[in-house]
C-alpha positions as CSV (number, residue, x, y, z in Angstrom):
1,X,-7.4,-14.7,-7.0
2,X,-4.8,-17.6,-7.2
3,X,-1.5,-16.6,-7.4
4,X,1.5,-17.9,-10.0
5,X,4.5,-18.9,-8.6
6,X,7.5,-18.9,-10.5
7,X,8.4,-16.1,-13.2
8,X,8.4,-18.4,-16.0
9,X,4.3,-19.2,-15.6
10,X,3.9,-15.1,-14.9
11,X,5.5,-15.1,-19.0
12,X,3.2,-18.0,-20.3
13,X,0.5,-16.3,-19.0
14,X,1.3,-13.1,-20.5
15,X,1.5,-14.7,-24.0
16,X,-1.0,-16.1,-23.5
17,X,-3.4,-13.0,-22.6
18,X,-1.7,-10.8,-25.8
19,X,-2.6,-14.3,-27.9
20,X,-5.8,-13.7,-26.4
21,X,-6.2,-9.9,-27.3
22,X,-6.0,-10.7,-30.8
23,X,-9.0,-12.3,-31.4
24,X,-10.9,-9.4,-29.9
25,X,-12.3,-6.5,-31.5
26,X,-10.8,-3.2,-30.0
27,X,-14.4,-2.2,-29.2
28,X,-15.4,-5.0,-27.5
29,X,-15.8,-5.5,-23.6
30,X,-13.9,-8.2,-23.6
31,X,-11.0,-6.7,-25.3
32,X,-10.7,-4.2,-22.6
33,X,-11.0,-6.8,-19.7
34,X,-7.9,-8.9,-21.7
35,X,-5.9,-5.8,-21.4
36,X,-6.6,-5.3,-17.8
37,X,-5.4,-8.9,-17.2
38,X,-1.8,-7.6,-19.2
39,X,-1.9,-4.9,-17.2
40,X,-2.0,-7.0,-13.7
41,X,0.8,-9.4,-15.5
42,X,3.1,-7.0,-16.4
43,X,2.4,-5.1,-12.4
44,X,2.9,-9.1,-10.8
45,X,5.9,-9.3,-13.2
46,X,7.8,-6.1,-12.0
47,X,6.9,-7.0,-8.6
48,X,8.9,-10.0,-9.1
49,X,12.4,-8.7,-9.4
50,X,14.9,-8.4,-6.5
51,X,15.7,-4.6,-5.8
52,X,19.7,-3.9,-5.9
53,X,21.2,-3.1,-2.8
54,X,22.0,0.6,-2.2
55,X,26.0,0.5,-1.9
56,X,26.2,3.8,0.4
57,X,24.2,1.9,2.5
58,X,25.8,-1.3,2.3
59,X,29.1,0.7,3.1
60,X,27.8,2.7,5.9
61,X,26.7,-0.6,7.6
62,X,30.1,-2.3,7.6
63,X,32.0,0.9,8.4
64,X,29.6,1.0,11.3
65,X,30.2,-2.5,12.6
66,X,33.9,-1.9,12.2
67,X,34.1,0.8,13.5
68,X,32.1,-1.0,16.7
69,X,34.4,-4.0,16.5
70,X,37.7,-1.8,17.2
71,X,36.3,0.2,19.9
72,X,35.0,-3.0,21.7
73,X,38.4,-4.8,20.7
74,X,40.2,-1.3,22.2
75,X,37.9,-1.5,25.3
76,X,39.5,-4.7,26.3
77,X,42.4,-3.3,27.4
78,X,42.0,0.5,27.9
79,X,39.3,2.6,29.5
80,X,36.7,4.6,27.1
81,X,34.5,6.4,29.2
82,X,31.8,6.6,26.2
83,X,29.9,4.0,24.9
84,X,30.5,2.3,21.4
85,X,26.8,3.1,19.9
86,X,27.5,6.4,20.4
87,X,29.4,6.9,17.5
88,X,26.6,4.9,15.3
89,X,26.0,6.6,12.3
90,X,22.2,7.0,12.3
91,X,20.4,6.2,9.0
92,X,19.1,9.1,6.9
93,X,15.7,8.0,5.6
């Protein structure tokens, strides 16, 4: 299957397929197979979109590395018998 590569050609080939369906009968074979072909469109269109950032996440990784940066920074010039990634925040998944 070749594979479209910007967003833009994913939409003119979407028009294109509902142009398509049109000239079908709704009984046909063919009719069903055009819709199929929306189907995959809308699925490689979806697809396409960039998932937002979770910002608990986001905020749980800098307060981590912070947190990581002052105990290092600390280290330098006091004693902590404890290592830094122990106080890591492990991810919930």
């Amino acid at each position: 299957m070749f594979t479209l590569k910007t967003k833009h050609e994913l939409q003119t080939a979407l028009t294109r397929a509902i142009e398509e369906l049109d000239t079908y009968s709704p009984m046909s074979d063919e009719y069903g197979k055009a819709l199929d072909r929306i189907e995959k469109l809308h699925k490689m269109i979806s697809q396409d979109r960039p998932k937002p950032f979770d910002s608990t996440a986001v905020l749980a990784i800098a307060a981590n590395l912070i947190g990581i940066w002052r105990m290092t920074q600390y280290e330098k010039t006091h004693v902590i018998t404890s290592k830094a990634l122990g106080f890591v925040i492990k991810p919930r998944t």
